[in-house]
N, C-alpha and C positions, 0 to 999 in steps of 0.2 A: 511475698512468695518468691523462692529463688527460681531461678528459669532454668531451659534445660542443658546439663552438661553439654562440655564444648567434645568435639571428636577431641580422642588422642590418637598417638601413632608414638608407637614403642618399636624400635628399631635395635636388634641384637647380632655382634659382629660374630663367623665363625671365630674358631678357634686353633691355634695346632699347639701341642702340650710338648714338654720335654726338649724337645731342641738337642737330640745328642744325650748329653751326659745330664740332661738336669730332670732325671723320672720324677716325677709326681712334685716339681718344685717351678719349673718354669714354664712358661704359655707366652704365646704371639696373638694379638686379634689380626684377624686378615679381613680383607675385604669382599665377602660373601657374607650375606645377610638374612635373618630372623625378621620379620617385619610383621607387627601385629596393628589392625587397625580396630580400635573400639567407639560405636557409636553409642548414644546414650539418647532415650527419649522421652515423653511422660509416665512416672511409676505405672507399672502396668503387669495384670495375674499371669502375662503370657510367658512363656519359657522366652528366652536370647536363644538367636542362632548361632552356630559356631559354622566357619566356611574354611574352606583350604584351598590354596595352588599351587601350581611349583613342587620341587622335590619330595614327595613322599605322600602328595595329594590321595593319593588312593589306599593308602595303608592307615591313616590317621582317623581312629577314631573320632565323631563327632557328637557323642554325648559326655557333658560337661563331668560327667563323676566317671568316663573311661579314659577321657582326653589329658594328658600328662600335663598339660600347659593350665586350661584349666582345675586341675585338681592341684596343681600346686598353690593357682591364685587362692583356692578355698584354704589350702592349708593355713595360709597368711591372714586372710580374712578373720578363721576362727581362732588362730593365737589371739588375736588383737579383737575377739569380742562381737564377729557379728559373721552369724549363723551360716550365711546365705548370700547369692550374688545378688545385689543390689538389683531393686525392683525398676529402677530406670535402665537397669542396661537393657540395649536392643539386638547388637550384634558383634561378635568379635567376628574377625577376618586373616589369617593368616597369611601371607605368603612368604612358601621358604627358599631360601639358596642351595641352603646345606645338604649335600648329600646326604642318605644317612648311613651310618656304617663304617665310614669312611677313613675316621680320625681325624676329623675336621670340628669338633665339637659339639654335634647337630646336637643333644642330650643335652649338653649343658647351654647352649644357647636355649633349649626351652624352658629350661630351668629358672635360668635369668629372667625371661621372658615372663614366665607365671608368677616370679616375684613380684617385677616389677608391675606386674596387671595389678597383684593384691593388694599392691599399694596403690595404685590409680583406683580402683572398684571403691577402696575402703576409707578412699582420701587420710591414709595414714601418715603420709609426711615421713618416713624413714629415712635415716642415713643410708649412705650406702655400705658401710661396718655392719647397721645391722640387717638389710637384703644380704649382704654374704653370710651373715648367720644363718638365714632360712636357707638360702640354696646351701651350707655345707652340711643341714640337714640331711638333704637329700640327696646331693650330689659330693660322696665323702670326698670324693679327693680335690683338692682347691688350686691347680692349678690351672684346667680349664674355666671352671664359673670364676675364677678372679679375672683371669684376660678377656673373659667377656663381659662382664660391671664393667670394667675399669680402664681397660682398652692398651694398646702399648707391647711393650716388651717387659713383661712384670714377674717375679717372684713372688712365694708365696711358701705361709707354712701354717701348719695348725698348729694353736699353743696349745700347752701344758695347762690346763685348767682343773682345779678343785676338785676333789672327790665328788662332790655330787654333781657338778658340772660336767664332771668325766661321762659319768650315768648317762645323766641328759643328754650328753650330744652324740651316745653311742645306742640310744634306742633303735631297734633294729627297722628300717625302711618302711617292713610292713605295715610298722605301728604310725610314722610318720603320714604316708601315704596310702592306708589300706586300698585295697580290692574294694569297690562299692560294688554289692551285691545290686541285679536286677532290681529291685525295688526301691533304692536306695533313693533317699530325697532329702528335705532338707534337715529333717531331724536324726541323721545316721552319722556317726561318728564325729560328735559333737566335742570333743576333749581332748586335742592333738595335743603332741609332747610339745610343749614352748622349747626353742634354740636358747642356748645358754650365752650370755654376751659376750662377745668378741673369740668366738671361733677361731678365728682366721684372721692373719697379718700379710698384709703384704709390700712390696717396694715395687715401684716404677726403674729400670735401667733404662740408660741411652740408647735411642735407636739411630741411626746413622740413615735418613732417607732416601739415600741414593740402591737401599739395599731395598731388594725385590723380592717377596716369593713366588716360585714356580710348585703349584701343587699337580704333581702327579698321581692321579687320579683311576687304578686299576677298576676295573667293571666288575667287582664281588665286594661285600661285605665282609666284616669278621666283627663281631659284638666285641666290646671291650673284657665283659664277661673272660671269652675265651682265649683272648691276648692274653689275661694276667694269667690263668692256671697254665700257661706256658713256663713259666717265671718259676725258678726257685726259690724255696724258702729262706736259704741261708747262701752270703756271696761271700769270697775271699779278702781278707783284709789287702791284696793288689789290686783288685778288682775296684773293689769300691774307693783308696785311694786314686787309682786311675782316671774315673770320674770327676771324682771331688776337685781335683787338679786342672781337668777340662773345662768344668765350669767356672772353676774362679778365674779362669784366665778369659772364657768365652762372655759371661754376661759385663765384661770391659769391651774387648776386642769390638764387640757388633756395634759400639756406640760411638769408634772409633774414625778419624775422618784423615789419608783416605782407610778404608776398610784394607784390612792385612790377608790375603786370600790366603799364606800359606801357615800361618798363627790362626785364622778362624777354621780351613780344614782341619788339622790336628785337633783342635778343641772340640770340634762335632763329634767325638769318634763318641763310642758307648759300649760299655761290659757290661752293662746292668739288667739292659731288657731288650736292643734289638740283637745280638746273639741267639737269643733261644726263641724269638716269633720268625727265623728263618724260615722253619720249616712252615710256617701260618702262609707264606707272606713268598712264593717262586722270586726268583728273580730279585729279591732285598739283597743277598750280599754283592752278585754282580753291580747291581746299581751302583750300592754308597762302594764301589771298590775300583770299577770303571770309568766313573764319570768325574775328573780329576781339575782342578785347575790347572794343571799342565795340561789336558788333552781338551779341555773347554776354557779355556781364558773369559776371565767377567765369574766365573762359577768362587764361592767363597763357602760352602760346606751343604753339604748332604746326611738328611737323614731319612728315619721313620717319623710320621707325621704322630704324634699320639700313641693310640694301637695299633697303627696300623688301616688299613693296606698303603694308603695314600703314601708317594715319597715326599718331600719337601727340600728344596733345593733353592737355595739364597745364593744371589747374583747379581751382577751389577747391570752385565749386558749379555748378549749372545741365548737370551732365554728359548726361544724354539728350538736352537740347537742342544741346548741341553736335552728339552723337555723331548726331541722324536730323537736323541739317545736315547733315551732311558726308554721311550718306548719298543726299540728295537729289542731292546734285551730283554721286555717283558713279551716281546710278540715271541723270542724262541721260548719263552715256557705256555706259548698258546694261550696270553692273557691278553687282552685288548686295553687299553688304559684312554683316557683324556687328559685335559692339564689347560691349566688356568693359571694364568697370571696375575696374582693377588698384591697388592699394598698391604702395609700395616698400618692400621688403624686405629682412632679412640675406640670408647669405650662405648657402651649402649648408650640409646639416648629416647628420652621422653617430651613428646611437644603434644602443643594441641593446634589443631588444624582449621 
């Protein structure tokens, strides 16, 4: 008779996406943390508790068919053949870092998070190729959940896959994820769409460790949701050259030693998506326009964090100086902000305790 599971502790880094010119292609993990602890005890008819602290404690669901983290682990579970959360678990525990709302990746850190449970819960043994196929299930865009697997300074893209792979990995959320109605238990949506293999590609670039994030951290939300319907549908063939040109230069530069403060500002700059979440976002163009390596020496580029609101400001030295700039300039549009000095980081990580 085998005895009882050992605790695990799944531990998932923020995230900040895009970096300037690289929308929905590159991500940073920082050092703010997802941290899930799961205890396991003798199989047993009782429901698992779910618990929360830290960020977002009071808004988070805690029934396991509302809760996003676990309804993803069920997602995984039932691809891979088994109904229900395992009759030995006792408790999951949460505690988070990540703001939420922020552009920090708070989403896709749970995402990772709930994979990674569905593979502890279900003793699946998965790669980490196919946990990114379930998270780009749910989480279409793969620039944050790859910097969160994976950890680093990483690009990312979704392949061109098969006519009916196409199908598959464009089931609509719903269907991935549904809504568990009030009653719902364990015989309710028993048939989730299987992820098609190898979604998502990605590459590790060189980080240069001397380089710092400063996240700048406004006191409001803005859903990612309402970031993109900022965005328009069709960009300029200058525009989107203009980009393409900052990033091929930028994902070298930051790996570079020492770091080039006046080759990585140029390369931060962005046509693509922080132009038009100005209006989302007081105070974004003074920032990335004011706060310069000539007038903050140690500073090496400035952007929007993800969607936003958060700024992001990579530096070598002089960080509080940056960071209450930028807040002065967010205090004249009557915004309050924080700011945290972040590392970058591996990639999530699973032990047992």
């Amino acid at each position: 008779m085998s005895g009882i599971r050992s605790t695990v502790e799944i531990t998932v880094p923020a995230t900040s996406a895009n970096i300037g010119p690289g929308f929905d292609v590159v991500g940073l993990s920082l050092s703010l943390y997802l941290s899930v602890t799961v205890k396991f005890g003798s199989p047993s008819p009782h429901p698992f508790t779910i618990t929360y602290s830290g960020e977002g404690a009071d808004e988070v669901p805690l029934n396991p068919y509302k809760n996003l983290l676990t309804r993803v682990a069920l997602y995984v579970l039932r691809c891979n053949g088994q109904r229900s959360f395992p009759a030995d678990l006792v408790s999951i525990h949460v505690d988070n870092q990540i703001p939420f709302g922020r552009g920090l990746g708070s989403s896709g850190a749970a995402v990772i998070a709930g994979v990674l449970l569905g593979n502890v819960l279900g003793q699946l043994n998965l790669t980490n190729e196919r946990l990114l196929d379930y998270a780009l299930m749910i989480e279409r865009h793969p620039d944050n959940v790859t910097a969160a697997l994976v950890g680093g300074f990483v690009g990312s893209y979704l392949r061109e896959l098969d006519p009916a792979a196409t199908v598959a990995s464009q089931v609509p959320l719903s269907e991935v994820l549904p809504e568990y109605p009030p009653d719902a238990g364990e015989n309710w949506g028993l048939s989730p769409p299987l992820p098609p293999v190898g979604i998502g590609h990605y590459v590790r670039f060189n980080w240069n460790p001397s380089i710092k994030a400063v996240a700048i951290i406004p006191r409001f939300e803005l859903s990612t949701a309402k970031a993109r319907e900022a965005l328009p549908m069709q960009y300029s063939r200058k525009d989107l050259v203009f980009n393409m040109q900052r990033l091929a230069v930028l994902t070298t530069a930051l790996g570079q030693s020492p770091p080039d403060p006046e080759l990585i500002y140029e390369a931060m700059k962005d046509r693509v998506h922080q132009p038009y979440r100005k209006a989302l976002i007081p105070g974004l163009p003074a920032v990335t326009s004011l706060i310069t390596p000539d007038t903050h020496p140690g500073l090496l580029g400035i952007c929007l964090s993800g969607a936003g609101p958060t700024i992001l400001a990579l530096a070598t030295q002089n960080f509080k100086a940056i960071a209450e700039s930028a807040r002065e300039i967010f205090a004249e549009e009557s915004i309050q902000v924080d700011w945290k000095l972040l590392e970058v980081v591996g990639g999530s990580e699973v032990k047992e305790v």
